[in-house]
C-alpha positions as a Python dict, from the first residue, in 0.01 Angstrom:
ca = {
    (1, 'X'): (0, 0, 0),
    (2, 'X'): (-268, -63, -266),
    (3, 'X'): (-163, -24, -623),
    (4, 'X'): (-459, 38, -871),
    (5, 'X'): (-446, -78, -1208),
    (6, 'X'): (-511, 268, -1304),
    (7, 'X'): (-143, 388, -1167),
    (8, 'X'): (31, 116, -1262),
    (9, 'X'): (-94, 191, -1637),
    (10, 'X'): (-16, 597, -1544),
    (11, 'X'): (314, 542, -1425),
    (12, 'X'): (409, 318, -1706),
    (13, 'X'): (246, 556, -1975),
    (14, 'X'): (452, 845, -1783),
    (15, 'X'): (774, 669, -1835),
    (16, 'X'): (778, 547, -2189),
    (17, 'X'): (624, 906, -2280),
    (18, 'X'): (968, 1026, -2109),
    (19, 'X'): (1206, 747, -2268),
    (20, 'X'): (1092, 838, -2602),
    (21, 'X'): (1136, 1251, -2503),
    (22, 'X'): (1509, 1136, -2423),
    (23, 'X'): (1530, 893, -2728),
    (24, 'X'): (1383, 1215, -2995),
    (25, 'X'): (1655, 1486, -2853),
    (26, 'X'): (1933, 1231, -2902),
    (27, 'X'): (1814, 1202, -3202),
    (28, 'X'): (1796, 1541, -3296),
    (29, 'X'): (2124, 1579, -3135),
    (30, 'X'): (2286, 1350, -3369),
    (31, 'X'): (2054, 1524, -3675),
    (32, 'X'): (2252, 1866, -3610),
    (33, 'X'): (2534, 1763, -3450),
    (34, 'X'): (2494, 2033, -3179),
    (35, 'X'): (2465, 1914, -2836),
    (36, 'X'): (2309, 2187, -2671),
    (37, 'X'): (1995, 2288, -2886),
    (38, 'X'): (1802, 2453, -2660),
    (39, 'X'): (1965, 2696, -2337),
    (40, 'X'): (1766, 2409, -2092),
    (41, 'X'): (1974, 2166, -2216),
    (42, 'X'): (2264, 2362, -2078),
    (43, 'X'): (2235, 2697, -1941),
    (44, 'X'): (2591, 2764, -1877),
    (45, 'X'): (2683, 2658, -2217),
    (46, 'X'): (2457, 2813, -2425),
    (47, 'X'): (2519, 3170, -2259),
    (48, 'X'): (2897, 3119, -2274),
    (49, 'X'): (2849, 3016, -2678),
    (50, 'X'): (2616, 3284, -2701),
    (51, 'X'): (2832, 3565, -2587),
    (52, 'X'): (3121, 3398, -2806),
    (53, 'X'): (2897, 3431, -3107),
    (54, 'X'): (2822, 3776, -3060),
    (55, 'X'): (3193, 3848, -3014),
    (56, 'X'): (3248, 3650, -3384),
    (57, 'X'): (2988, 3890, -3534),
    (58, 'X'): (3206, 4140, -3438),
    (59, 'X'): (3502, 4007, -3563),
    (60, 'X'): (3374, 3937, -3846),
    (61, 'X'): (3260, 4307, -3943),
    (62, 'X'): (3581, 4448, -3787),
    (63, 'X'): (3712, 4231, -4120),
    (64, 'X'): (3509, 4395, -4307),
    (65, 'X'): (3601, 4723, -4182),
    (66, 'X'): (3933, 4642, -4229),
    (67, 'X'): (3882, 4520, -4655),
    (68, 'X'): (3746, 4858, -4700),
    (69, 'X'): (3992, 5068, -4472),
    (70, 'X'): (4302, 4882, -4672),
    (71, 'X'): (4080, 4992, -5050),
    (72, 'X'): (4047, 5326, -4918),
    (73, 'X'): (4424, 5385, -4799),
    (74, 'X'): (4520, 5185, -5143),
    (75, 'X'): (4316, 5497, -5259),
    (76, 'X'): (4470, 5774, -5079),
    (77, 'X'): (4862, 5604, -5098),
    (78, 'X'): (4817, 5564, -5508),
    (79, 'X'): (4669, 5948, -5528),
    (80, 'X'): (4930, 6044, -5270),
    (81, 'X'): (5251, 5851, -5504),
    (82, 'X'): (5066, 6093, -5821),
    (83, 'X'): (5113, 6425, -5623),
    (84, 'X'): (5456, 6347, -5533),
    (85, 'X'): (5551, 6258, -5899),
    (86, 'X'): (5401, 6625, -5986),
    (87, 'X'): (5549, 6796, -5689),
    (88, 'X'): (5894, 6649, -5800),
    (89, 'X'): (5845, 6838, -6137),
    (90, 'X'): (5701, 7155, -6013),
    (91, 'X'): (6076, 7186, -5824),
    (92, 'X'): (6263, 7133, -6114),
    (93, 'X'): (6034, 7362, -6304),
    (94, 'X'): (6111, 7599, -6040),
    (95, 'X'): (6471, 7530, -6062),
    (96, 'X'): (6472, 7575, -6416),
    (97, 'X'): (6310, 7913, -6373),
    (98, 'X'): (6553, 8011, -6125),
    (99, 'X'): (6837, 8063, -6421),
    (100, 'X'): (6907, 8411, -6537),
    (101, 'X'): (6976, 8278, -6911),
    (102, 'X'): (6545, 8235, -6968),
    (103, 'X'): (6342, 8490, -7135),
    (104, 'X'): (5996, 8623, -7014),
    (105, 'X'): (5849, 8452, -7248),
    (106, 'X'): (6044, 8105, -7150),
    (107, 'X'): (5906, 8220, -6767),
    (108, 'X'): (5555, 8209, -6927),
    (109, 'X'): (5587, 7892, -7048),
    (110, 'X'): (5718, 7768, -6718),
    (111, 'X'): (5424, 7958, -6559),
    (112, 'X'): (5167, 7756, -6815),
    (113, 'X'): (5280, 7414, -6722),
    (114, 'X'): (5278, 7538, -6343),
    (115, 'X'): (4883, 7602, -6381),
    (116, 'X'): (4818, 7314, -6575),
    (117, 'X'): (4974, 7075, -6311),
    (118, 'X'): (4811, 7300, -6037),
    (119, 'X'): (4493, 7174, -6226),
    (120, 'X'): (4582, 6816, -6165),
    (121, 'X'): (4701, 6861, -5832),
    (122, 'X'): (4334, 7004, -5748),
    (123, 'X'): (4152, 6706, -5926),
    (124, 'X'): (4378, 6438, -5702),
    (125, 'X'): (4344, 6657, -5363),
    (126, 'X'): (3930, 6594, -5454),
    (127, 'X'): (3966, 6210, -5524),
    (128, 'X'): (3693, 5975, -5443),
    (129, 'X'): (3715, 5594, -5315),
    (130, 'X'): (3547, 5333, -5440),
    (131, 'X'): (3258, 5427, -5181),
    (132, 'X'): (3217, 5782, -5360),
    (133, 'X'): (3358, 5959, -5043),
    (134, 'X'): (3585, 6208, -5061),
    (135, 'X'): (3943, 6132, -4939),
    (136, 'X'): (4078, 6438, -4806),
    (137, 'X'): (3733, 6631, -4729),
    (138, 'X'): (3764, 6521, -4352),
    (139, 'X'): (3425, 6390, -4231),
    (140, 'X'): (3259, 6599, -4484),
    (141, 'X'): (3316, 6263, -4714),
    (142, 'X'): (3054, 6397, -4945),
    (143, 'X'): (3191, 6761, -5020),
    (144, 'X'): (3458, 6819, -5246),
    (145, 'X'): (3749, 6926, -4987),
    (146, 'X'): (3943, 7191, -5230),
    (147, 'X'): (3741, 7494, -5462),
    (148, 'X'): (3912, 7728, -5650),
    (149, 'X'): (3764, 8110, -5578),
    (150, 'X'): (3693, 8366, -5861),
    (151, 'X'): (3988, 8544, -5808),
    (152, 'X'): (4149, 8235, -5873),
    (153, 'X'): (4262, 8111, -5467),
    (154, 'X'): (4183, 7807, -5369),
    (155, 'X'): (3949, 7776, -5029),
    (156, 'X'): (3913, 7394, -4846),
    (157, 'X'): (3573, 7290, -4772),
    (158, 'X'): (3634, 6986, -4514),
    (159, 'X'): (3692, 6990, -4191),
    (160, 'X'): (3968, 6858, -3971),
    (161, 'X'): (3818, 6552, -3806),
    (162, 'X'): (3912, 6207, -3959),
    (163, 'X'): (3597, 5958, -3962),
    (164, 'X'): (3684, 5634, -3825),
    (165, 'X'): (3630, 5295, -3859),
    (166, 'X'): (3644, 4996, -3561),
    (167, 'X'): (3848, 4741, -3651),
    (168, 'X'): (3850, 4586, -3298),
    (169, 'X'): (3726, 4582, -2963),
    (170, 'X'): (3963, 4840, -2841),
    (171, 'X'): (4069, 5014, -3174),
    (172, 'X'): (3992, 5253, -3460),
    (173, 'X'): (4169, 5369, -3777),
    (174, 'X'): (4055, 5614, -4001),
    (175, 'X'): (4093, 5526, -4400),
    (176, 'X'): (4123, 5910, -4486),
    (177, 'X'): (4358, 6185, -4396),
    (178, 'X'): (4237, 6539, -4342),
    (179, 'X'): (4352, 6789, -4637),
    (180, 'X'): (4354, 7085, -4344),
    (181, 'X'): (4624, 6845, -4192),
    (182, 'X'): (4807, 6724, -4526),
    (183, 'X'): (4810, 6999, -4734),
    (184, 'X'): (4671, 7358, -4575),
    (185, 'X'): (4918, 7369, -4326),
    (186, 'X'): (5244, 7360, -4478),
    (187, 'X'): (5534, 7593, -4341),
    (188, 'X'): (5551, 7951, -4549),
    (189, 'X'): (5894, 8090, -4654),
    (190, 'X'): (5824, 8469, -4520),
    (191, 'X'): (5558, 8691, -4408),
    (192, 'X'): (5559, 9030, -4522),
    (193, 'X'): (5711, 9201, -4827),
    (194, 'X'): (5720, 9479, -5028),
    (195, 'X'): (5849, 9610, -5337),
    (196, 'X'): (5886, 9880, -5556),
    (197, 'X'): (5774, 9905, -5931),
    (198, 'X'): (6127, 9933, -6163),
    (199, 'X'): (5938, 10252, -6264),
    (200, 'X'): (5912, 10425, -5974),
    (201, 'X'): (6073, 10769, -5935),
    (202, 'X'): (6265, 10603, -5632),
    (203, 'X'): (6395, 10286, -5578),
    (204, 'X'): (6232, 10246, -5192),
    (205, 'X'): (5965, 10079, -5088),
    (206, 'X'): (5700, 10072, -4828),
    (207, 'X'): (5837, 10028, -4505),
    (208, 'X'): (5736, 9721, -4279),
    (209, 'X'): (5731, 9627, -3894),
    (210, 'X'): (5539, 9401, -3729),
    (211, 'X'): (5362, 9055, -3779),
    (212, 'X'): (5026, 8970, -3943),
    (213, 'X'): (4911, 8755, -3651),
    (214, 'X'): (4721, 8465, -3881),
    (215, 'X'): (4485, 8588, -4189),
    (216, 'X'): (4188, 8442, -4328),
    (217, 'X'): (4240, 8311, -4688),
    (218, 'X'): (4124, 8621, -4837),
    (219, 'X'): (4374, 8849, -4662),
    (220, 'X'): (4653, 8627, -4757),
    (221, 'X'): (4862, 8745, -5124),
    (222, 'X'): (4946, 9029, -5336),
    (223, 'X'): (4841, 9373, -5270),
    (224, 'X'): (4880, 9600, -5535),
    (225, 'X'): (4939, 9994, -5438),
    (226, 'X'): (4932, 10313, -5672),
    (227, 'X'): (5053, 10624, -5490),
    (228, 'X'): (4761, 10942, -5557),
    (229, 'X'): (4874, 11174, -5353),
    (230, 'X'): (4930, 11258, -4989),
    (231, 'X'): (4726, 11018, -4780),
    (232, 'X'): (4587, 10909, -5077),
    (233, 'X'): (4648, 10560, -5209),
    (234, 'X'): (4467, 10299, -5494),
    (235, 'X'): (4502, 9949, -5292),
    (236, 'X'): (4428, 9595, -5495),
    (237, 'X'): (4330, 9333, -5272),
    (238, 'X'): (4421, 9030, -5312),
    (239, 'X'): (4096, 8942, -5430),
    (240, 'X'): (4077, 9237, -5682),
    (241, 'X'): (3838, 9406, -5482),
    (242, 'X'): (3949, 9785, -5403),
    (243, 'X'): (4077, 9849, -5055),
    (244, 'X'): (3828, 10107, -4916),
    (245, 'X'): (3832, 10347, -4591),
    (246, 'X'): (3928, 10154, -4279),
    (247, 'X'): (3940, 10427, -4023),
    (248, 'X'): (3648, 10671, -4138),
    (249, 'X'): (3913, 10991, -4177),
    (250, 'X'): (3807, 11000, -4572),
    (251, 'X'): (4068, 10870, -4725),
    (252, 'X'): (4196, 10522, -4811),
    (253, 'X'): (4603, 10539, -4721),
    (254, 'X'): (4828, 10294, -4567),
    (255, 'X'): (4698, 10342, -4211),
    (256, 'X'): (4364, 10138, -4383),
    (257, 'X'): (4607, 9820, -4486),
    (258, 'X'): (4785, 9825, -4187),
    (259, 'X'): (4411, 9832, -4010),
    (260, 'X'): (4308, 9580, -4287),
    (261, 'X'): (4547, 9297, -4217),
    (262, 'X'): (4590, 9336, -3793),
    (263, 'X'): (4222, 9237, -3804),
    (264, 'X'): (4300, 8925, -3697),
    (265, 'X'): (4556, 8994, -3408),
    (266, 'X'): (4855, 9146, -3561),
    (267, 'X'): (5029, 9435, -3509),
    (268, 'X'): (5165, 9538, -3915),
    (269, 'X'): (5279, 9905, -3906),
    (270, 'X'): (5381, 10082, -4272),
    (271, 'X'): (5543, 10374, -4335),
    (272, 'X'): (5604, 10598, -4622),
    (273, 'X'): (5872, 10571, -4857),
    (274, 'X'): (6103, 10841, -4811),
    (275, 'X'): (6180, 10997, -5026),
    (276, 'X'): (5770, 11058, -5090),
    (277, 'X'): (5685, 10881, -5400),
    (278, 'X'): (5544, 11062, -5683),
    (279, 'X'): (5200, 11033, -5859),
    (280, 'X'): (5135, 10686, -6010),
    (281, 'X'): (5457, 10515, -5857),
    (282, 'X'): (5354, 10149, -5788),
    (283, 'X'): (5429, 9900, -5546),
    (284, 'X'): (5311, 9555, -5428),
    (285, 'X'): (5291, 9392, -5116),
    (286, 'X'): (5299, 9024, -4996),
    (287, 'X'): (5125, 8925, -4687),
    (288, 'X'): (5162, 8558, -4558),
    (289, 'X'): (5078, 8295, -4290),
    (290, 'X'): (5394, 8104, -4128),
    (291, 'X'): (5108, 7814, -4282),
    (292, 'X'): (5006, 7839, -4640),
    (293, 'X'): (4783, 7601, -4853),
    (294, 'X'): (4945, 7385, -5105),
    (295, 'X'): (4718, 7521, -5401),
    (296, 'X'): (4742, 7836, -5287),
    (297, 'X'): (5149, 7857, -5343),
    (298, 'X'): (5133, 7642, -5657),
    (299, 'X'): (4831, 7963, -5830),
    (300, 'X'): (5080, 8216, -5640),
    (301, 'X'): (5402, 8042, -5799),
    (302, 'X'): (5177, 8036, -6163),
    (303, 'X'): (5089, 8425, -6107),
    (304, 'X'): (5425, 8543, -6055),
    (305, 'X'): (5583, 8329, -6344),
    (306, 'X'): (5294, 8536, -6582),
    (307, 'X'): (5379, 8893, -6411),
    (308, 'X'): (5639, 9074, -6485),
    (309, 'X'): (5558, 9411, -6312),
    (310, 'X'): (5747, 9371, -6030),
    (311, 'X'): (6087, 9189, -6094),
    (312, 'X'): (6186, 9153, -5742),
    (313, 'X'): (5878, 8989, -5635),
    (314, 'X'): (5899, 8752, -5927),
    (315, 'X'): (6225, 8670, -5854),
    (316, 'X'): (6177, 8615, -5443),
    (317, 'X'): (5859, 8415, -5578),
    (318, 'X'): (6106, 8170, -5757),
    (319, 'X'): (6309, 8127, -5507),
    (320, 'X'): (6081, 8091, -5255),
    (321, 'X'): (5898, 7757, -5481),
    (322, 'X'): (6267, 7590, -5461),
    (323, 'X'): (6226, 7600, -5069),
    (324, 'X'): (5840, 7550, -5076),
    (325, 'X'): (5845, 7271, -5330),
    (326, 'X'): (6070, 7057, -5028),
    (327, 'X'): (5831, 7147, -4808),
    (328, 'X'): (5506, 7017, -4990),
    (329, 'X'): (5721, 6698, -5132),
    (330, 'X'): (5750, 6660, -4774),
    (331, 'X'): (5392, 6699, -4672),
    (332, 'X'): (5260, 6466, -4892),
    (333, 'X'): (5572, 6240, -4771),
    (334, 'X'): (5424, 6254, -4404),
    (335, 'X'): (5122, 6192, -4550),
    (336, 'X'): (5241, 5857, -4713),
    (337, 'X'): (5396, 5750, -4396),
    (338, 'X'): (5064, 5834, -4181),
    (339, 'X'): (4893, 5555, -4421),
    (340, 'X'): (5203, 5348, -4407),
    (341, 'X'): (5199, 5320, -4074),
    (342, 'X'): (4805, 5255, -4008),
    (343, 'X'): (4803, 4977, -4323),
    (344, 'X'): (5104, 4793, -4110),
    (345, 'X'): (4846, 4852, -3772),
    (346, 'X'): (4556, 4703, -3946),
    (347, 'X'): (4792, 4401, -4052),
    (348, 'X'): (4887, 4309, -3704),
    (349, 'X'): (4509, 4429, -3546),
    (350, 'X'): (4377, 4122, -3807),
    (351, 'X'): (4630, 3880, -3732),
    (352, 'X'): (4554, 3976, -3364),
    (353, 'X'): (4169, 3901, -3450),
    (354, 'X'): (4207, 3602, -3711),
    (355, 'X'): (4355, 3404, -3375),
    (356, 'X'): (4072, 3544, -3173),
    (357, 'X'): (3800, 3437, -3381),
    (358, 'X'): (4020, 3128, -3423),
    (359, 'X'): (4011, 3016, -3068),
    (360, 'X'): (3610, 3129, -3015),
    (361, 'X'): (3543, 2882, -3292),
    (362, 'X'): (3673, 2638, -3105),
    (363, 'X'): (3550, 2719, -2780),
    (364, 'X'): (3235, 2723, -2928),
    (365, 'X'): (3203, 2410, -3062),
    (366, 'X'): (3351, 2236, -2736),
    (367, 'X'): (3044, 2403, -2557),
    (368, 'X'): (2791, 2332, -2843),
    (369, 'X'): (2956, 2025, -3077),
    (370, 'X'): (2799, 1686, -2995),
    (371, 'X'): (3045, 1351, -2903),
    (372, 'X'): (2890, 1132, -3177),
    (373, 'X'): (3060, 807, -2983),
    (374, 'X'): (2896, 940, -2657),
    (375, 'X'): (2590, 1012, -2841),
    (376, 'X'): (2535, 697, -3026),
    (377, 'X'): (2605, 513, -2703),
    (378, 'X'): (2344, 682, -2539),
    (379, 'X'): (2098, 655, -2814),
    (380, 'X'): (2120, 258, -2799),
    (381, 'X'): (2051, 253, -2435),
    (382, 'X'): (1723, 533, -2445),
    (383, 'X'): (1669, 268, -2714),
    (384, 'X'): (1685, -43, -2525),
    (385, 'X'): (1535, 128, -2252),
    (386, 'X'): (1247, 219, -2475),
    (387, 'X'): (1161, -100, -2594),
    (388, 'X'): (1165, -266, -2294),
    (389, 'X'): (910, -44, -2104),
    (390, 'X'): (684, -111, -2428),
    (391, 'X'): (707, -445, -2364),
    (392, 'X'): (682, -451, -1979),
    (393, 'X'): (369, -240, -2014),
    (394, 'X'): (232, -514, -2286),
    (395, 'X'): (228, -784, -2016),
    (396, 'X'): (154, -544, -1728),
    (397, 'X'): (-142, -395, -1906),
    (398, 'X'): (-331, -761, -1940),
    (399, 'X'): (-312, -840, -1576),
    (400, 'X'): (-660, -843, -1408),
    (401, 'X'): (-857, -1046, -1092),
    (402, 'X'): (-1094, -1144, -1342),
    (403, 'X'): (-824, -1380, -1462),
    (404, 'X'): (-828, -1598, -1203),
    (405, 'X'): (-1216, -1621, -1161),
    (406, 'X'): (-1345, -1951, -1336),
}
């Protein structure tokens, strides 16, 4: 086979070009101290270290979700200690209210305090986080959850759905706790009463059977009734609006509340007193959820303590707060154990993901990390390799037939 000087200067070009290729990535190997710097240099590898990178990421933001899950709940468990601390004096308000040996006007000063915390109660049921969302509103982070009405009720604006936050691969937390949950649905004492006015010509009242099946807000309270005449009654609503003619017969009478409050499935019939009361005999009626609204009780609770009209009521009222109190200390109690019990998750879901990220640290830099003893053994070998293809081609490169021509 003929060899032309031509080749021979190719091939050798061809191979130092490649030694000093070899020579430069060791060398940039040993620049960054990554082995694999390029996916050609290892396919395998660099997708295995690529999808443990992208798993890092997410570890890393699940951390983050998890530093501002833990403020939030700080948040919600600090408001949540406040309401307690109020709740616990609101029973021994009640309590104290309870004893026959206060005056009416030792009542109203009960009943001032009442609405004052009720004020502060309202205020920490709309507290923000350090985010400016709204704790309790639900998803509706950016609407304030509770609003007092013009007649005075309170109405909540959130919804029932928790927004939540990954805080690994398989699970979410949310930082908040739903106010419809916490503190709308608390059990009620009882459903339906009624009095009679310590005026009245009699001392019966409006007879009651029945249940209310569940009202909306604005059906739920005090109804105040003035007897007229025969199928003639003045009704209050609970909202101060006058009741008017339910069954188009002309005449607003207690057929028309009974129609009133069934609207929404129950089945409330009332009957006369008997004997018939006369003109201007008063009475009032209470119609309730088996579910009432924190606020709502605590402006009910403030009402009665100011209104002295109807004695019985006022008294039942009082009584009723003992038993209600325990019931929204306890509320806000299950509340403080919900966000208990997800800080103590999120505790053991970032241990679980502080080993996670531990070992794909390592397993990425076993795939990635260069062996600077391997490495610097290799280097002096593309090195010695290099220099002595340079010099081969030196001496190669000056043979020629004209040498030997004299």
């Amino acid at each position: 086979m003929r060899i032309s000087t031509s080749m021979i200067t190719h091939n050798s070009i061809n191979g130092m070009l490649r030694k000093q290729t070899e020579l430069a990535n060791t060398s940039n190997q040993m620049g960054s101290g990554k082995r694999v710097l390029t996916p050609s240099d290892d396919p395998v590898a660099s997708a295995m270290a690529f999808n443990a990178k992208n798993k890092l990421e997410n570890i890393e933001q699940y951390g983050k979700n998890i530093d501002y899950s833990r403020k939030s709940m700080q948040t919600t468990e600090s408001t949540l200690k406040n309401m307690h601390d109020r709740l616990q004096r609101v029973k021994q308000l009640a309590i104290q209210a309870n004893s026959d040996a206060l005056s009416d006007d030792d009542r109203k000063t009960i009943g001032l305090e009442i609405k004052e915390i009720t004020g502060q109660l309202e205020k920490l049921m709309n507290t923000r986080d350090e985010s400016d969302n709204y704790i309790f509103a639900g998803s509706k982070v950016n609407t304030a959850p509770f609003a007092q009405q013009s007649d005075g009720s309170y109405v909540y604006q959130g919804d029932a759905t928790e927004r939540k936050l990954q805080i690994s691969d398989t699970t979410f937390v949310s930082p908040f706790i739903s106010g419809e949950a916490a503190f709308q649905n608390i059990d009620n004492v009882q459903q339906i009463r009624s009095y009679a006015l310590s005026g009245n010509t009699s001392e019966e009242t409006i007879g009651v059977t029945g249940s209310t099946g569940f009202l909306e807000d604005n059906r739920v309270g005090e109804y105040k009734l003035t007897y007229n005449a025969v199928n003639d009654w003045t009704v209050e609503l609970p909202t101060g609006e006058i009741l008017t003619d339910q069954n188009a017969d002309g005449n607003v009478n207690l057929d028309d509340l009974a129609a009133l409050v069934n609207k929404s499935g129950g089945d409330v019939e009332l009957t006369v007193p008997n004997p018939v009361p006369s003109t201007g005999d008063k009475f009032v009626m209470v119609f309730d959820n088996e579910k009432e609204g924190l606020l709502t009780g605590m402006q009910r609770f403030g009402n009665a303590l100011s209104d002295f009209s109807y004695e019985e009521y006022q008294k039942d009222a009082i009584n009723d707060v003992v038993a209600k109190a325990d019931n929204w200390l306890n509320a806000v109690a299950d509340a403080r154990s919900v966000i208990g019990t997800r800080e103590n998750g999120m505790d053991t879901i970032r241990s679980n993901n502080e080993d996670l990220q531990l070992y794909l640290k390592t397993n990425v830099s076993e795939l990635e990390d260069l062996d600077y003893a391997e490495a610097t053994g290799r280097f002096m070998l593309q090195q010695t390799a290099l220099t002595a293809s340079q010099r081969t081609f030196s001496q190669v490169a000056q043979l020629s037939l004209f040498n030997y021509i004299r």
